[in-house]
N, C-alpha and C positions, 0 to 999 in steps of 0.2 A: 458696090465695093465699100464707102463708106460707112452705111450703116450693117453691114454684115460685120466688118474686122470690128465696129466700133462697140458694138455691144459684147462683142467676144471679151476686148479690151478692157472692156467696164469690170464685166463679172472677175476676169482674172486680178486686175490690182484692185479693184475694192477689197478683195482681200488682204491685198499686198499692205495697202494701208495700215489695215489693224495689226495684223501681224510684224511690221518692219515699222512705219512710219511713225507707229504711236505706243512710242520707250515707256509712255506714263500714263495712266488710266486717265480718263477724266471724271471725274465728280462732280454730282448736282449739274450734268448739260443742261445748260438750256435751250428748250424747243422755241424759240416765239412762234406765233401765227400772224403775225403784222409783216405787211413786207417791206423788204429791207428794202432802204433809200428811196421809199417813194418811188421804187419803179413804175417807169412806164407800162400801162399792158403789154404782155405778152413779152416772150424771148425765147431760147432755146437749152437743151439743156446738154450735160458733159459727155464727152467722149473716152478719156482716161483718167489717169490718175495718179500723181503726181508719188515718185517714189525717189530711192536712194538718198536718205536723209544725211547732215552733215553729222557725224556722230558726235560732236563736242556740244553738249545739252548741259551743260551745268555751268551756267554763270558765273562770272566772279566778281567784284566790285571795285568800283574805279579808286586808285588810289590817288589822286590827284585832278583837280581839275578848273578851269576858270570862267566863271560865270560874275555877269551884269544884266542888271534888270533895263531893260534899254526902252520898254511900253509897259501901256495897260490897254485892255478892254473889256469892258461887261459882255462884248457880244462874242461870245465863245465857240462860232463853229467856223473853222479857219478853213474845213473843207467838209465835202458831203464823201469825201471819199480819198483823192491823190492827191499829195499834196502839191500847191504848184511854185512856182518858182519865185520864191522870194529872198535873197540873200544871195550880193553877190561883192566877192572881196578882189577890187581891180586891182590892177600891176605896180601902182603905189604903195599899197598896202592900206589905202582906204577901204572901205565898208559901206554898201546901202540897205538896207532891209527894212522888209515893209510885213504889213500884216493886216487881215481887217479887225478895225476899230469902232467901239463907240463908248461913252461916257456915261448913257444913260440907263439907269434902272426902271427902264420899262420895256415892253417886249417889242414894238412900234422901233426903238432903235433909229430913229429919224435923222440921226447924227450921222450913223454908219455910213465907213469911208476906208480910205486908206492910209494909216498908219504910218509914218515915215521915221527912219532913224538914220543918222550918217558917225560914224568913225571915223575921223581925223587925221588918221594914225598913233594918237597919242591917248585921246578920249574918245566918248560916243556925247551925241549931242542929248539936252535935258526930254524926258521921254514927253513926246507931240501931247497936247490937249484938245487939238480938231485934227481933221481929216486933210487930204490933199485936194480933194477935187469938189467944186461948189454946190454940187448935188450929191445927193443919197449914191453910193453903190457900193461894192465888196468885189473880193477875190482878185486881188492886187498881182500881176507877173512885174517881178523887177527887172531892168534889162537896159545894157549901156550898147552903145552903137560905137564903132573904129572912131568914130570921131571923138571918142566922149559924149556925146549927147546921153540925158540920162532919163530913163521911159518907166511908168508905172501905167499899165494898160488892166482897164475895170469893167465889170457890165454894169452898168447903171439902170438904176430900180426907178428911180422917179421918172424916166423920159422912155427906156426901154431900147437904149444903143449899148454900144462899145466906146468906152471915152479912153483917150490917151493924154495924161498928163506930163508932161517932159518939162527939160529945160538942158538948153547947150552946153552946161558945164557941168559934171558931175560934182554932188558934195556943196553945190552955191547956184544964188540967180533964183529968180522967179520964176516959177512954175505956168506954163500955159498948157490951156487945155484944146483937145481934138477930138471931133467925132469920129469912127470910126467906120461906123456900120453899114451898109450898099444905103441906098432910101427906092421904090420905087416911085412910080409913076404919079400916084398922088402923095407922094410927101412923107411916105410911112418909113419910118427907118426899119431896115432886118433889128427884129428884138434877139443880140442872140447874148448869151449868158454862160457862166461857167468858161471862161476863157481861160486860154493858158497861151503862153509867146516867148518867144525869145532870140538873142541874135544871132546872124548867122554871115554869110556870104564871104565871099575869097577876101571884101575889103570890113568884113565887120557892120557896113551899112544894110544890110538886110534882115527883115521882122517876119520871121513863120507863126500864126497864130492857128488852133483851132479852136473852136467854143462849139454850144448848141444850140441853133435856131427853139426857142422857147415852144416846148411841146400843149397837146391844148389844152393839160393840166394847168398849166401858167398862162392861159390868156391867147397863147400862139394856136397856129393853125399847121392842117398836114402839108410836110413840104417835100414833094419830090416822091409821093408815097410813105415816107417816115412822116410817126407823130414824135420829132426831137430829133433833128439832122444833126450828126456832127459834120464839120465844114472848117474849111482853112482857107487862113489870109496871107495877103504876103504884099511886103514892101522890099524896094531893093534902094527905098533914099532915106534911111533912116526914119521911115513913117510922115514923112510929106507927102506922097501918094501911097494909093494901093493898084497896083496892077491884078491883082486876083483881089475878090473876094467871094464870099458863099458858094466855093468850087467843095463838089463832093469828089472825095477821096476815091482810085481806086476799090471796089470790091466792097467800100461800106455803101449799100444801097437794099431797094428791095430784093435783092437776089435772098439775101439770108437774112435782113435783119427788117424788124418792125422798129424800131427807135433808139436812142439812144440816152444813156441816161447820164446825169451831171456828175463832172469830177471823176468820170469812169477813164480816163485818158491822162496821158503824158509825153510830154514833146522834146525835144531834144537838139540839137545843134554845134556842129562845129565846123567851123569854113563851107563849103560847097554841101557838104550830109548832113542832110536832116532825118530825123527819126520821130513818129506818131504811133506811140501805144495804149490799144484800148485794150480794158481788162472786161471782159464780157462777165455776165452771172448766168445765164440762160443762152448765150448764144456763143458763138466762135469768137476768141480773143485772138486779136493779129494785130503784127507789127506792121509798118508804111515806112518806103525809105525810099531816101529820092536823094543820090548825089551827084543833081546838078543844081541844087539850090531852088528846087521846089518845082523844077520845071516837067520833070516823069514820078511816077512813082513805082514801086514792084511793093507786094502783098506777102506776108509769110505770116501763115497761123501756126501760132506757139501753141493755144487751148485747142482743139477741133471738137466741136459738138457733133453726135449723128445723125441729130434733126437739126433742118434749117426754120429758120419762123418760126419756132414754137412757142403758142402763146398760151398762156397761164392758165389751168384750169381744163388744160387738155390731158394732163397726166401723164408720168414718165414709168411704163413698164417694162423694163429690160430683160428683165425673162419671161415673161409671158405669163406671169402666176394669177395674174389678177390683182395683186399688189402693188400699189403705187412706189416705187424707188426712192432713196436718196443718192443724191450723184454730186460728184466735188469741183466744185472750179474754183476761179477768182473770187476776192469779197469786191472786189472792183478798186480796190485802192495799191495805186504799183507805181513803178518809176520806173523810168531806161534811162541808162547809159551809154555815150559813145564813149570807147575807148582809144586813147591815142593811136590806133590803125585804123579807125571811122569803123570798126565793128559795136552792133550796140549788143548792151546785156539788159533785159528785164528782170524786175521782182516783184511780186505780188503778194497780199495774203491770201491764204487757202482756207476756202469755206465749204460747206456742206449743206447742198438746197434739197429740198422735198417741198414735191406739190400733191399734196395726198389727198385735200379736201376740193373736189372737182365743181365745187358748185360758192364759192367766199370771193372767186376773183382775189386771191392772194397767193405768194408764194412764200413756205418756211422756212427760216432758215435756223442754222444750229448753231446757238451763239458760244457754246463751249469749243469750236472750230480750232485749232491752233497750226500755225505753221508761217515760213515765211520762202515762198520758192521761187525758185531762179529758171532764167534759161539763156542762152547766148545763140549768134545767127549759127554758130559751127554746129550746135544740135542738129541744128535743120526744122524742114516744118513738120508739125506735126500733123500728118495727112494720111495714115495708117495707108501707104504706097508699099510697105515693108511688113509682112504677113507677122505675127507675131509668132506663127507657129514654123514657117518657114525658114526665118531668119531674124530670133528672138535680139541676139547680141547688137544687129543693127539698131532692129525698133526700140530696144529699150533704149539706147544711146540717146534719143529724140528727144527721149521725156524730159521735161522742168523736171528740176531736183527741188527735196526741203534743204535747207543751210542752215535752219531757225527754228524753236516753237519753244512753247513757254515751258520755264523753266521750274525742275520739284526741287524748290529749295532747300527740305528738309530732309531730303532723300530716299522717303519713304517710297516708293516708288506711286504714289499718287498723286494728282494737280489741284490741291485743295484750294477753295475759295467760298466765297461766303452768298458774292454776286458777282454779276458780271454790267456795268455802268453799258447803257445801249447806245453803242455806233455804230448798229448795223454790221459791224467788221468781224476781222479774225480775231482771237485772242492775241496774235502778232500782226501789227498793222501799220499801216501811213511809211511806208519803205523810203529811204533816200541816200543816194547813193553817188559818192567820188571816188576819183583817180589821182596819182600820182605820177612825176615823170617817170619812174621805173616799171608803169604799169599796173600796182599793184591796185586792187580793188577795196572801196571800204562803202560799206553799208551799216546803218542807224533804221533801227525802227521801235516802233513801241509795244510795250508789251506788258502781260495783265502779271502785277505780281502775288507769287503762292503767300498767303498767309499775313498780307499787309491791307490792313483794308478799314475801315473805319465804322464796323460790326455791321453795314447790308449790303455793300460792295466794295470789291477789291481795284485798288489803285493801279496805273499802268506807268512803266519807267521808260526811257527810251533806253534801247543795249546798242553796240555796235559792232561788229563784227570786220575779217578783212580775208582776201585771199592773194597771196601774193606767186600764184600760179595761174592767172586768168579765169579763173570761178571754177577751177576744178576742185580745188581743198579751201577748208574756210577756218577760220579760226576758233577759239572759245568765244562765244558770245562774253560782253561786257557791259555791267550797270553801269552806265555813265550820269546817270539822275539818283545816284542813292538816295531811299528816304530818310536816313539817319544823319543827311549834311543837314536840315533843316528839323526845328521842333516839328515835331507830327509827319504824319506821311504827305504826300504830296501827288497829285495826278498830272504828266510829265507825256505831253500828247503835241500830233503836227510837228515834229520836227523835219527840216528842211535844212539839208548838206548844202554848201560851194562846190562846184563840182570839182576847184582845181583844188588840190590837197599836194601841202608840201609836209613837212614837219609835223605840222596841227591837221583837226580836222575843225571846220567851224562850223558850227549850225545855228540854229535861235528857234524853238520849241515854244508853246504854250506851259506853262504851269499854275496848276489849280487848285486849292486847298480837296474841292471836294472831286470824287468820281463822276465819269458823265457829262452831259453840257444840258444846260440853262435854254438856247435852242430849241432842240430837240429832242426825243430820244427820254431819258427820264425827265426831261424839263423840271429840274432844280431849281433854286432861286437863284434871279440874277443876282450875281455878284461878280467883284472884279478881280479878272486875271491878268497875270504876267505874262510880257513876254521878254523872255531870256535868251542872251548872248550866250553860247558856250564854246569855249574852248579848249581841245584836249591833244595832247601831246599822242602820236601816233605810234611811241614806242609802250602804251599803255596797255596795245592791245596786242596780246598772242602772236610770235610768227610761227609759232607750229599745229599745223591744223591737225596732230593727230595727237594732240595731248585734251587728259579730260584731268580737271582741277579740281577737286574738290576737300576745302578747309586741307588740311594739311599731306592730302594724299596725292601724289602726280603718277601717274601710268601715262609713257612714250610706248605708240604703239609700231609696226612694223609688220604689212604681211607680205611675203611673194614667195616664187614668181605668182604673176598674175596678168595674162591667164595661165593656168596651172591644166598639168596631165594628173602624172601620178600622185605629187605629194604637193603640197602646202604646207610652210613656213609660218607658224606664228612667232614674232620676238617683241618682247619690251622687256623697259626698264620699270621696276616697281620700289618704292620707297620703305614699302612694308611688305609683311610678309600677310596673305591674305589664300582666304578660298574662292575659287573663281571656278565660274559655269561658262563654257562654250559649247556653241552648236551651231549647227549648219542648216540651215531651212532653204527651202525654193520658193521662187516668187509667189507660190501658191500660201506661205506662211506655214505649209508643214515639217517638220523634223525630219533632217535626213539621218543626224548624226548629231552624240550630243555626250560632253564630258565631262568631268568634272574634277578639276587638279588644285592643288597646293602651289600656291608661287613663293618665290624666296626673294628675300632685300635684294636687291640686283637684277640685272639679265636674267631673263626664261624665255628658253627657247623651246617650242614644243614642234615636231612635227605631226602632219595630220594626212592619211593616206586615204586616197581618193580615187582607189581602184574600182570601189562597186558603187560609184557615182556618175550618172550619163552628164552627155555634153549639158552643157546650159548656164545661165545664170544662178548664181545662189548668193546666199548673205552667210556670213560668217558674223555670230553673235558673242560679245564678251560680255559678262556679267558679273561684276560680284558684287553685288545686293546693293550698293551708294554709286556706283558707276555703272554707264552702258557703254559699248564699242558697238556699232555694225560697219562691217566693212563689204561692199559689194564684191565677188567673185566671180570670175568666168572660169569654166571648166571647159578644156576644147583639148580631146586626145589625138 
């Protein structure tokens, strides 16, 4: 059943893609042949395809905003992919945040550690000159316990544990450190790495962690059948014991996966619900949610691959031509949200793998990839259990949506650029995402911008977007890093939300004179970056997610009924008077219907008659040459 719907699946929206998903051509992809993040061998590959984009693609730029330079560090890869929990603004209105740090210009980085910063409520304290914890480590989770107790949990490079560095009062006191890691029988501690944590439990005293037992890329050995376990910890006294550790999760095991790779995951928490999402590249991405505080878990696959284990260099042919495929998942970098009803929401970037060359032991990926997609548990999972030809209105309902992709700022309709800086990622990437108490959603991520670039490659901004309908409608994306607040462009990467969002939203990002990191990837010259404080007023960004902006033109748009029999309603408001192309296409991206009218200054209402059109899904497309609309459609007589 699986692989029969799934390949069906494929062939049908990979069309859907180009046709519907991608408003803007891309220019100059790049193919690499290196694969991305150092994956581990072997994985699997995609099952669908991620459609119903959020139709507001044209950015607009922040008009106000407040930032402080709160750190520095020369060691510039704050993650190999999700970003993880650093920044967290308690009930005082103090501030913790941390980041990895080092001082030195050289690549060894011997220094490297974790970054500490505190806000007062008044100030931020002078940005740190060493690290926190007395050895070498990185990838800092910040995290306060009901008690105030206040935790900065690291993997540590020179000993090859999990260290916990705390102290009982947030913002003050001395710092002590803790091992974390199992040890066995002769003395060896679990090396595991890539850590993420945070708190949780009915009283706040509880620490959910997961990392990855170090694969034997790093030194580590196979554990459990995986080369790279992901595995979760758990304390219920504030991190003076662990009652679990090195417990493999529900469903991640050899059944479907060969390893797991760093930073591909993110974790979540609020009272008794916990949430664990991996963003797979090759294999099935699924969420983990256990609301009793860690103690069961249940499995929902958001991505569903049609092969399980599929390792690299076996080749993905979906139609049987003899040609190797390209097929779309995660870039492995995403975030989850619990929303104030313990329901969680994912995001990821959307990328485009191909394994064509069967004999390099690599997988390629397509670094002009753009998109930034969602999904919530009410989709349901995606298990193609819902025939697509049967019962198209249910299974498409399944699918992750885009909300996001980079944006043609000149409105030519193409995505120019010059290069593309290597993180492995999307063109829209490193997702982070808060709430407010009314529910509404706001999501930050970064993204490559058209036309700014410093003549070999193009700089990335962080935008933000919000939907104040539970992730059904989403707003106008917003540059909240413009390069023009600053001499010269600026590269505006790793941003990381507070989940609680009142009035503001607060994050603290990296910023970098040049594209790319010093790390890895184009390994630049070390030099030192920022890190920034930012603050932005929440009424900044868009409440109408069917408005598209662009420099002096607004179009409100309005379809229904929906689902429709005979006729369909088109109405907006137009500022100017323009020519505008609509049409109707099916999930296959062919024409069903297609017109071409005159709008006037005001209201235009047009109807559209839908007599010689069968049941199904269609998109309804508006165009007029600097703006796009697609609105999804159901047809049911």
């Amino acid at each position: 059943m699986k692989k029969t719907f799934t390949y069906l699946a494929v062939i049908i929206f990979c069309t859907t893609v180009v046709g519907q998903n991608s408003p803007y051509k891309i220019k100059n992809v790049d193919v690499s042949s290196v694969t991305p993040k150092n994956m581990v061998s072997g994985y699997e590959t995609l099952s669908n395809l991620i459609t119903n984009t959020n139709p507001n693609t044209i950015a607009t730029k922040l008009m106000s905003m407040d930032e402080v330079l709160i750190g520095t560090t020369t060691y510039d890869l704050q993650s190999n992919a999700s970003v993880d929990n650093r920044l967290i603004r308690h009930n005082d209105g103090t501030i913790s945040a941390t980041w990895t740090m080092s001082a030195q210009y050289a690549s060894a980085y011997s220094d490297r550690g974790t970054g500490y910063n505190f806000y007062d409520g008044s100030s931020w304290d002078s940005s740190p000159t060493s690290r926190l914890e007395s050895s070498r480590g990185g990838w800092p989770s910040m995290l306060t316990t009901g008690s105030g107790k206040e935790i900065a949990i690291t993997h540590n490079t020179d000993n090859g544990y999990l260290l916990m560095t705390h102290r009982p009062q947030v913002g003050s006191g001395t710092w002590d450190e803790q091992i974390i890691s199992s040890m066995d029988s002769n003395g060896v501690y679990t090396d595991i790495i890539w850590n993420r944590a945070v708190s949780g439990g009915a009283n706040g005293e509880s620490i959910h962690m997961v990392g990855v037992i170090a694969p034997s890329g790093l030194g580590g050995s196979i554990w459990n059948g995986l080369d790279g376990a992901l595995v979760y910890y758990r304390s219920q006294d504030g991190g003076v014991t662990w009652d679990i550790k090195d417990m493999q999760l529900p469903t991640l095991d050899t059944t479907k996966y060969l390893g797991f790779n760093g930073d591909d995951y993110a974790i979540a928490a609020e009272g008794e619900t916990v949430v664990i999402a991996y963003f797979g590249d090759l294999d099935d991405s699924v969420l983990l949610k256990s609301t009793d505080n860690g103690n069961t878990w249940t499995s929902t696959v958001f991505l569903d691959f049609p092969v399980d284990k599929y390792a690299t260099d076996s080749g993905i042919d979906l139609d049987g031509d003899g040609v190797m495929d390209s097929v779309y998942s995660t870039d492995g970098a995403g975030t989850v949200l619990l929303d104030n009803n313990g329901s969680a929401h994912v995001f990821f970037g959307n990328m485009r793998l191909l394994d064509a060359d069967l004999s390099d032991g690599n997988t390629s990926y397509f670094g002009g990839t753009s998109g930034i997609i969602y999904w919530n548990e009410n989709m349901g999972p995606d298990d193609y259990s819902n025939n697509p030809i049967s019962s198209p209105s249910l299974w498409y309902s399944n699918l992750p949506q885009m909300i996001a992709f980079a944006e043609d700022l000149d409105g030519d309709g193409i995505l120019n650029y010059v290069g593309i800086p290597t993180y492995y990622l999307s063109l829209d990437c490193m997702p982070s995402a808060g709430i407010d108490n009314q529910g509404n959603i706001f999501v930050t991520y970064s993204s490559l911008m058209e036309n700014i670039d410093q003549g070999s490659q193009n700089f990335r901004h962080v935008h933000a977007i919000k939907s104040m309908d539970g992730g059904t409608t989403w707003s106008v994306p917003k540059d909240i890093t413009p390069h023009d607040v600053w001499s010269g462009a600026q590269e505006c990467v790793f941003a990381r939300m507070d989940r609680n969002v009142d009035d503001k939203i607060r994050l603290i990002y990296q910023k970098d004179f040049e594209p790319g990191l010093a790390v890895r990837g184009d390994e630049d010259i070390i030099d030192l970056n920022e890190i920034i404080y930012l603050e932005l007023d929440t009424t900044e960004l868009s409440s109408s997610s069917t408005s598209i902006i662009n420099n002096d033109i607004k179009i409100d748009f309005s379809v229904y009924p929906n689902p429709a029999n005979e006729k369909i309603t088109l109405e907006f408001i137009s500022h100017n008077s323009n020519k505008i192309n609509i049409s109707i296409t099916n999930i296959l991206g062919k024409e069903i219907k297609n017109y071409s009218i005159n709008s006037i200054m005001g209201t235009n209402r047009y109807n559209i008659d839908l007599d010689d059109i069968k049941n199904g899904i269609y998109f309804l497309n508006f165009n007029n040459k600097t703006l796009e609309y697609i609105e999804k459609i159901i047809i049911s007589k």
